[in-house]
N, C-alpha and C positions, 0 to 999 in steps of 0.2 A: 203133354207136350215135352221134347226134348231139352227142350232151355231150362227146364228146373231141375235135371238131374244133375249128379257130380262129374256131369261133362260139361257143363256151361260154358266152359272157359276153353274150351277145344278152338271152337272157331278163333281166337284170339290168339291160336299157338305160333302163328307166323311172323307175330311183330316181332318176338325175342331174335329172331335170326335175322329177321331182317335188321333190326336196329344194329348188332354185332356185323352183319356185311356191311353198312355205313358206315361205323367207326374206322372197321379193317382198310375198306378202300380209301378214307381221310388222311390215316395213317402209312398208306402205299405211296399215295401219290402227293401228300403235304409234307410228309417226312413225320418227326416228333415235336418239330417245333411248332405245330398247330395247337399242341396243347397250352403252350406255355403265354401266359400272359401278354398283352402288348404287339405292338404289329410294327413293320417296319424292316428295313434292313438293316438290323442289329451285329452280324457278320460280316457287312462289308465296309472295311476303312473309309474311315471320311477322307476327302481331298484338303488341299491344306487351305483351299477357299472356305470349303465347309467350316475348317476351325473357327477361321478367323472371325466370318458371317455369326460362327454361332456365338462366339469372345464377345463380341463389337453387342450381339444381342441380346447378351445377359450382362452389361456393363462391365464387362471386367478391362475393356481397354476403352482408350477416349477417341473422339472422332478423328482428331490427327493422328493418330497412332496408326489408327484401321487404315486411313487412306493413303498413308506411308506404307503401311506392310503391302498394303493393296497394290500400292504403282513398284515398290522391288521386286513384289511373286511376276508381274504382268513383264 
C-alpha cells in the first residue's frame, strides 16, 4: 500500500499553504495589530467623560469631586 512509503505525508501537503493563506488574509484585513496582545480601542482617545468615569473608578478622585467635574463638562 501507498501510505507506508516515504510519501505518506503527501496527502498532508496542503495544510502548510493553507495555514500561511490564513495568516496572510488576518494580516490584510486585521492589520498587525491582531498580533499583539489585548483587545480594545487602544488608538482611539478617550473622551474626557471616559477619564473621569475611569478616575472616579479607580478611586483616585471622591464622589464630590466626580460630580462637580461631571455638572462643569455638562
Amino acid at each position: 500500500m501507498w501510505w507506508d512509503g516515504p510519501w505518506n505525508w503527501f496527502p498532508w501537503m496542503w495544510v502548510f499553504p493553507l495555514l500561511f493563506l490564513v495568516v496572510f488574509a488576518l494580516f490584510l484585513f486585521r492589520g498587525p495589530r491582531w498580533l499583539m496582545c489585548g483587545h480594545g480601542d487602544h488608538g482611539r482617545p478617550q473622551s474626557a467623560r471616559e477619564i473621569l468615569d475611569s478616575r472616579y473608578s479607580k478611586g483616585e478622585i471622591s464622589r464630590e469631586e466626580y460630580q462637580r467635574m461631571r455638572k462643569d463638562m455638562e
